[in-house]
C-alpha positions as CSV (number, residue, x, y, z in Angstrom):
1,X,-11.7,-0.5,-9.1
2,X,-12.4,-3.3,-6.5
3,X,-9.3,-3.6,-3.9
4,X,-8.7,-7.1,-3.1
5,X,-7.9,-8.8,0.3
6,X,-4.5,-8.8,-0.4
7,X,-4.1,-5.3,-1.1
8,X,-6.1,-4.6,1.8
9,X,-4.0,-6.2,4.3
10,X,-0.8,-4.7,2.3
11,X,-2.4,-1.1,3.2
12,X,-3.3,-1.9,7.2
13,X,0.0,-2.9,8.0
14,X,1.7,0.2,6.1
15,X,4.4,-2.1,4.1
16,X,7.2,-0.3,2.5
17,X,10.2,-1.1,1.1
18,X,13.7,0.8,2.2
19,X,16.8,0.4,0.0
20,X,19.2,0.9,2.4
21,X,22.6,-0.9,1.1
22,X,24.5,-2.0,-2.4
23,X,28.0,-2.5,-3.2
24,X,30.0,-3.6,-6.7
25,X,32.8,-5.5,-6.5
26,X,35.1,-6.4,-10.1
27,X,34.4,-10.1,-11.7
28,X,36.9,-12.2,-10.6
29,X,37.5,-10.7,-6.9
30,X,36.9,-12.3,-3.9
31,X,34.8,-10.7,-0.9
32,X,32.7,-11.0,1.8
33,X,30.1,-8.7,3.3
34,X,28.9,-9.4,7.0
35,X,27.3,-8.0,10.0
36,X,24.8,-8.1,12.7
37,X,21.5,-7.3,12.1
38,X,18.6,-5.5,13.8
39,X,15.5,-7.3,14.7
40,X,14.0,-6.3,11.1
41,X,12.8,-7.8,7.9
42,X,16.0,-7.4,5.8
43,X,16.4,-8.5,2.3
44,X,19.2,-8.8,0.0
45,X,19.3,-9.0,-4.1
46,X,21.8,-10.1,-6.5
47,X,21.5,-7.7,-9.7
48,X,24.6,-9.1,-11.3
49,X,26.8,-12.1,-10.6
50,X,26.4,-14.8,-7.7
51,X,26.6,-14.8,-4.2
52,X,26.3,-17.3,-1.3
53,X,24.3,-16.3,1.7
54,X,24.8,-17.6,5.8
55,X,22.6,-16.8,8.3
56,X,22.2,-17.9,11.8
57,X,18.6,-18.9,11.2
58,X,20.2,-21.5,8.3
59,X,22.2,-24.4,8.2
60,X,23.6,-24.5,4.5
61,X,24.7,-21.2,2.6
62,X,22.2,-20.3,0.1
63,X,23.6,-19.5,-3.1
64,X,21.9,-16.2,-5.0
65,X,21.9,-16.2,-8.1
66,X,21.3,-13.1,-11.0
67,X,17.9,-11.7,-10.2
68,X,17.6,-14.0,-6.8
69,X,16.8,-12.3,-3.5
70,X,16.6,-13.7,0.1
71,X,14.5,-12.6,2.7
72,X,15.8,-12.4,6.5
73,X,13.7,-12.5,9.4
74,X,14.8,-11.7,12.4
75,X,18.1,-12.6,11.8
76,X,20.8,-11.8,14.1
77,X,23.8,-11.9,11.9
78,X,24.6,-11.9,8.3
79,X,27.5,-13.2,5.5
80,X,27.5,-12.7,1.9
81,X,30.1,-14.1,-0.3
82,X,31.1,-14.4,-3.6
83,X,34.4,-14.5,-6.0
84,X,37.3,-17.1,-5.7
85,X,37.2,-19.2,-2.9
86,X,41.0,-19.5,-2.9
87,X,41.7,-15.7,-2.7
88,X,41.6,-13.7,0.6
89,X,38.6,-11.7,0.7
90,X,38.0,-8.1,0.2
91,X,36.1,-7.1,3.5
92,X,32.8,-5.3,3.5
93,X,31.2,-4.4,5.9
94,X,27.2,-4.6,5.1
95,X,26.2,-1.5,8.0
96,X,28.1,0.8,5.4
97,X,28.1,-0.3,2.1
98,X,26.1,2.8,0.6
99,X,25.9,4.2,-3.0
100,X,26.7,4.7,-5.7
101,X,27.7,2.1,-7.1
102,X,29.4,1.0,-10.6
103,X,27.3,-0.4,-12.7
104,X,29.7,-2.9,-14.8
105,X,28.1,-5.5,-16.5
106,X,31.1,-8.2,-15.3
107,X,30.5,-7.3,-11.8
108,X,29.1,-9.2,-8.8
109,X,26.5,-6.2,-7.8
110,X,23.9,-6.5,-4.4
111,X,21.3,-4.5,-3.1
112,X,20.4,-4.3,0.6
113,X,17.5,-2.6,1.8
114,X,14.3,-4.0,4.9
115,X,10.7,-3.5,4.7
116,X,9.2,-1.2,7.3
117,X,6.2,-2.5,8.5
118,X,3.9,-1.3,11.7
119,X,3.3,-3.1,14.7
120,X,0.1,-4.7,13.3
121,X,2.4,-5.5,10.4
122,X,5.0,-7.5,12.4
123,X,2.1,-9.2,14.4
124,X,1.5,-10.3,10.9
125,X,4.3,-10.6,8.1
126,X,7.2,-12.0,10.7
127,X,4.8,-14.6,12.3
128,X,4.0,-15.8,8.3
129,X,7.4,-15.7,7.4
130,X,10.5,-18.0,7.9
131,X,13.6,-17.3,9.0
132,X,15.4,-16.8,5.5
133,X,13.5,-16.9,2.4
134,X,14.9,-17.5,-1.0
135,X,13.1,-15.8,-3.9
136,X,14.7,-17.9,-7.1
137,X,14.4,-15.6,-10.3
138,X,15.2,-19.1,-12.1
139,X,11.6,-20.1,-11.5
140,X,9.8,-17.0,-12.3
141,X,8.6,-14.3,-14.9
142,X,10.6,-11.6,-16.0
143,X,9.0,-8.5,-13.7
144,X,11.7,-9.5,-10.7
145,X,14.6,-9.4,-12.4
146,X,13.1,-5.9,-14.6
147,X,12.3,-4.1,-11.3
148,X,16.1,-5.0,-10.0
149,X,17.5,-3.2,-13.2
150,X,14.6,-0.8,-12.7
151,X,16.1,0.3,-9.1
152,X,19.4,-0.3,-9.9
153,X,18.8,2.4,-12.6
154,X,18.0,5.0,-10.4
155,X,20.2,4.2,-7.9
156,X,23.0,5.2,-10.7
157,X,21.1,7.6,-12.9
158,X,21.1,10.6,-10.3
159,X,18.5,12.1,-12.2
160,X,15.8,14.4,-10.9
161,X,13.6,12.7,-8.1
162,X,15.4,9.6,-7.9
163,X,15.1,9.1,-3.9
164,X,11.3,8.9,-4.7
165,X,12.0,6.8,-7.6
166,X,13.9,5.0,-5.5
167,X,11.4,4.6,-2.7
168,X,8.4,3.4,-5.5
169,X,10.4,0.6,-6.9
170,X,11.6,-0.4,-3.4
171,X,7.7,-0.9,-2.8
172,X,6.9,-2.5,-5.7
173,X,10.1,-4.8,-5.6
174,X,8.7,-5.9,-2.4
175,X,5.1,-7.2,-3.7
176,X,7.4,-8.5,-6.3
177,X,9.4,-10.3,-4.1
178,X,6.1,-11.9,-1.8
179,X,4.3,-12.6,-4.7
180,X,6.8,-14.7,-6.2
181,X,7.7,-16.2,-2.8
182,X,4.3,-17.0,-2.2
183,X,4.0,-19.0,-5.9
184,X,7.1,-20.9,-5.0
185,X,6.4,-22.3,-1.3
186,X,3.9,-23.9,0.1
187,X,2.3,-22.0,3.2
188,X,1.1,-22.5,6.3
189,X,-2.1,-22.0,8.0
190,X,-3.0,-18.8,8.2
191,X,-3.5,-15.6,6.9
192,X,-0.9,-15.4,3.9
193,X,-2.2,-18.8,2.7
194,X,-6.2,-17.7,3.2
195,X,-5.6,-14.4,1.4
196,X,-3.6,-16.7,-1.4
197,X,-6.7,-19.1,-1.4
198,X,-8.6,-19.4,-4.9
199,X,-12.2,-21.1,-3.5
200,X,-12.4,-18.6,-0.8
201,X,-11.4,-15.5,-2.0
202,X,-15.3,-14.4,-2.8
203,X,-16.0,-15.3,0.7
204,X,-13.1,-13.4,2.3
205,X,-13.7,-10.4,-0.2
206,X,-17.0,-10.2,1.7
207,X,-15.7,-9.8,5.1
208,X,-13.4,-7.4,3.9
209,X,-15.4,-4.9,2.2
210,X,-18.3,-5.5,5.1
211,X,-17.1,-5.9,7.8
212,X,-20.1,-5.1,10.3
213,X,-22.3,-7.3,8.5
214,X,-23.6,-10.2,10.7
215,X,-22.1,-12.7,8.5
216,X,-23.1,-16.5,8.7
217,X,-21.9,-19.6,7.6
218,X,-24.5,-19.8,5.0
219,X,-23.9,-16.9,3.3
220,X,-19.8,-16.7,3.3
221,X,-20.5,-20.7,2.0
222,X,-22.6,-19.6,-0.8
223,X,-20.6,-16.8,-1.7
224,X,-17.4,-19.6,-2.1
225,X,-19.9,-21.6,-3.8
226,X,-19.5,-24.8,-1.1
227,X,-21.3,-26.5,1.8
228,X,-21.8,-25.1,4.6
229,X,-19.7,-28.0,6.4
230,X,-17.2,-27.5,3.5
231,X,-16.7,-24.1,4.0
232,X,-15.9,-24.4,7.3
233,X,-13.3,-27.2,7.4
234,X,-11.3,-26.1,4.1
235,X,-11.4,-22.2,6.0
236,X,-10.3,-23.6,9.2
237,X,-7.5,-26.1,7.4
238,X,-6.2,-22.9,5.1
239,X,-6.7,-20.6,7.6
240,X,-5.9,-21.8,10.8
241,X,-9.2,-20.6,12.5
242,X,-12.7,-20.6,11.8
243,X,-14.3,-18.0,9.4
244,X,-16.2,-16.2,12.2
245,X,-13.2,-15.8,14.6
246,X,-11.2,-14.8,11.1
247,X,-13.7,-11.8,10.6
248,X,-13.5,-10.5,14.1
249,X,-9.9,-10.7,13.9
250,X,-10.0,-8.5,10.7
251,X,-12.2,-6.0,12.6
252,X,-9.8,-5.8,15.6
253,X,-6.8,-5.1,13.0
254,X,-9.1,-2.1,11.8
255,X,-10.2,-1.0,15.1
256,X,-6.7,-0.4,16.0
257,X,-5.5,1.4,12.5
258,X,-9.1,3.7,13.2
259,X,-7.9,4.5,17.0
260,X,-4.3,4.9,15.7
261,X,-5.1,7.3,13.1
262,X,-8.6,9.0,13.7
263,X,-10.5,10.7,16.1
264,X,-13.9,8.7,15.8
265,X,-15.6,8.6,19.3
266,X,-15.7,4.7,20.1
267,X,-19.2,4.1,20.2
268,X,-19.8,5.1,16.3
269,X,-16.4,2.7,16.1
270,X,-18.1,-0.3,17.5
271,X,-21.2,0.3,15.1
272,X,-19.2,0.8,12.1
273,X,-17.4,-2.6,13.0
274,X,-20.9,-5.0,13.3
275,X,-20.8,-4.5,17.7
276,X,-24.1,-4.3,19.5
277,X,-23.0,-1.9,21.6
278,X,-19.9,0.2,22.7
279,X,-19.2,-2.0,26.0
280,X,-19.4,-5.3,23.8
281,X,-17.0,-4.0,21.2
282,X,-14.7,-2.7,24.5
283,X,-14.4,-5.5,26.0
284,X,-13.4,-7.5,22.6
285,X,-11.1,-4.7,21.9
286,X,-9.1,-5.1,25.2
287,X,-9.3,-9.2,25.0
288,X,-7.3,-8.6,21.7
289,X,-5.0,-5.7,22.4
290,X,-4.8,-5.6,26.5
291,X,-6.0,-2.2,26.4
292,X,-9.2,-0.6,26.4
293,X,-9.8,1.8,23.2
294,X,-9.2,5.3,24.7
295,X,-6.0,3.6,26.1
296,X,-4.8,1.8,23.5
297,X,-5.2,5.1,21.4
298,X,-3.2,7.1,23.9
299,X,-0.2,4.6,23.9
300,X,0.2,4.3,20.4
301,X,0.3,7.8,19.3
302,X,2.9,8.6,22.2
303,X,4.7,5.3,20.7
304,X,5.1,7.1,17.5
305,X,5.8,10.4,18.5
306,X,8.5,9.3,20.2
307,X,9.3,7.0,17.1
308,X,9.2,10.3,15.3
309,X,11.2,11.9,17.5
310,X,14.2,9.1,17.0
311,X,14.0,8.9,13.4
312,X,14.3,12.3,12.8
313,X,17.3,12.4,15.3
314,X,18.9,9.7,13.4
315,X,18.1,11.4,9.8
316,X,20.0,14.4,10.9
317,X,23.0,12.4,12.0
318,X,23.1,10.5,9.0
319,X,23.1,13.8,6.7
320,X,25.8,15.3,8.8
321,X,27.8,12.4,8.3
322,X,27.1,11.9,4.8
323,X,30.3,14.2,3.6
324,X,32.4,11.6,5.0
325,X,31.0,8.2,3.8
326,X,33.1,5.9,1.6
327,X,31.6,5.0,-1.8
328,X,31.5,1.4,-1.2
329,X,32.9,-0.3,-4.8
330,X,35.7,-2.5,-4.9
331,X,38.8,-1.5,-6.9
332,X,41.8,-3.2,-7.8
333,X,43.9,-0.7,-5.8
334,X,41.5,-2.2,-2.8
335,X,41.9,-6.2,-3.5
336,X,45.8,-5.5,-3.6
337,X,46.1,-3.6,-0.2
C-alpha cells in the first residue's frame, strides 16, 4: 500500500491524540468550565448538547454545537459555557474535570483532550494553525460525529483495554478533526495547503518517496502534468516556497527524525538524503537546525530523557492521587448548593 504525503508528515512529527478531560452536566443546568492553559494544542468536543466557547486568541464566543469541536492553539486561557443564561452557573473547573462521566442522552456532555506532537511537529502543525479552530459537524459527513460516540463509548464502557481503545480513537478523532478542518477553510501558503493540493500531489509524492534523487523542474513538472514555468509559480503560490527549497526542507525534517532516533554514522546519512558529500550535507544540516549533526543528536536525546524523566514523575503523581479525584458530573444536589 503506497503512504501518501500526508500520512508521511503525520508519521515524522509523531501526532497523537490525548483525551485528557470530559464532564456531563443535566439538560437544563447552567455551567461554566474555565481555566488556563498550557502552551499546547488543546481541543474540545461537544458529544451532546451546545456550548459557547471564549478564548483569548478570539473576539466573539464560538458556539459548539452536537458533534462540533474547536481547536486551541496556544491559547492562554479558556471558558466553556452552556445552559440558562439567567441561572448562576455550576463551576467547573476544566484542569480537573476527569471521568467517568454519565452518559444521558438530555445532557450537555464535552470531551477535552490535546494532541502531542514533537518538536518538528510544533515547528509544523502550530505555525499552520490558527489560534482557535472550529470544526462544524453541520457541514460534514457522519465519521466525526461516529468517532465522538465511538470514544465516548469507551470512555463509559470500562470494558477490557479501553485506555488503548481510548488512545486509538483519540488518534483517529484527530485526523478526523484536520481533515474536516482542512475541507472547511481555506489555507495558507504552505505545507498543509501543498500536501492538500490536487495538481501537485504526483509531484510531491516523488520527493517524498525519493528523496535523494536529484530532482529537476522538468521532471517534478511532468510528473504534475504542467509547464515547467507553471509548476513553479502554482508550487511557490500554494506552497510558499519553491519546489527545490520544499524538497531540501523535507530532507532536513528526516535528517533530524534519523539523528533523533538511529545510530547511522552521518556520512551514509548525507548519501541516503541526495548530499555530495558529508561536509555539504553538514553544513545544510546546521544552517537549518543551528547544530551540527553529532550535536544536534546529542541534545535531543538528552531533551527527551529528561522529558522522560518528567512524565514519568508526573504519571506517578497522578496515580497516587487518583483515589481522591472527584468524578466530575453535575448533579442536582450540586446546582442547588
Amino acid at each position: 500500500m503506497l503512504i501518501d504525503p500526508m500520512s508521511e508528515v503525520f508519521d515524522l512529527i509523531e501526532i497523537k491524540g490525548l483525551m485528557t478531560s470530559g464532564f456531563t452536566v443535566p439538560r437544563g443546568r447552567a455551567w461554566v468550565a474555565r481555566g488556563s492553559l498550557p502552551p499546547i494544542l488543546k481541543f474540545f468536543a461537544v458529544v451532546r448538547g451546545q456550548a459557547r466557547l471564549a478564548a483569548s486568541g478570539i473576539d466573539q464566543p464560538l458556539v459548539l454545537e452536537a458533534g462540533d469541536v474547536a481547536i486551541l492553539n496556544n491559547q492562554a486561557w479558556l471558558e466553556v459555557r452552556g445552559g440558562p443564561t439567567d441561572q448562576v452557573p455550576y463551576e467547573i473547573d476544566v484542569a480537573s474535570a476527569r471521568y467517568p462521566l454519565d452518559d444521558d442522552e438530555g445532557a450537555d456532555l464535552l470531551l477535552g483532550g490535546h494532541i502531542a506532537l514533537n518538536a518538528i511537529g510544533e515547528a509544523l502543525l502550530l505555525q499552520a494553525l490558527p489560534p482557535v479552530g472550529h470544526v462544524r459537524a453541520a457541514t460534514t459527513s457522519v465519521p466525526l460525529r461516529v468517532r465522538l460516540e465511538q470514544l465516548l463509548d469507551e470512555v463509559t464502557g470500562d470494558r477490557i483495554g479501553s485506555a488503548f481503545a481510548i488512545r486509538q480513537h483519540g488518534q483517529l478523532l484527530v485526523l478526523d478533526m484536520l481533515r474536516v478542518y482542512l475541507d472547511q477553510v481555506a489555507l495558507p501558503p504552505g505545507w498543509l495547503r501543498l500536501l492538500t493540493d490536487e495538481r501537485l500531489r504526483a509531484a510531491v509524492t516523488l520527493m517524498h518517496a525519493e528523496p535523494g534523487t536529484a530532482w529537476r523542474l522538468e521532471s517534478l513538472a511532468r510528473a504534475a502534468a504542467m509547464s515547467r514555468t507553471a509548476f513553479a509559480t502554482h508550487f511557490r503560490h500554494v506552497a510558499g516556497m519553491p519546489p527545490l527549497t520544499y524538497l531540501n526542507h523535507w530532507r532536513m525534517l528526516l535528517a533530524q527524525r534519523a539523528l533523533r532516533e538511529g545510530n547511522d554514522h552521518v556520512g551514509a546519512l548525507a548519501s541516503t538524503l541526495g548530499y555530495a558529500s558529508e561536509s555539504a550535507f553538514s553544513t545544510a544540516f546546521k544552517r537549518e537546525t543551528g547544530d551540527p549533526p553529532l550535536r544536534y543528536r546529542k541534545r535531543v536525546r538528552e531533551e527527551e530523557a529528561r522529558s522522560s524523566q518528567k512524565n514519568d514523575h508526573g504519571l506517578a503523581l497522578t496515580t497516587a492521587r487518583k483515589a481522591g479525584a472527584s468524578v466530575a458530573v453535575v448533579t442536582q444536589r450540586d446546582q442547588d448548593a
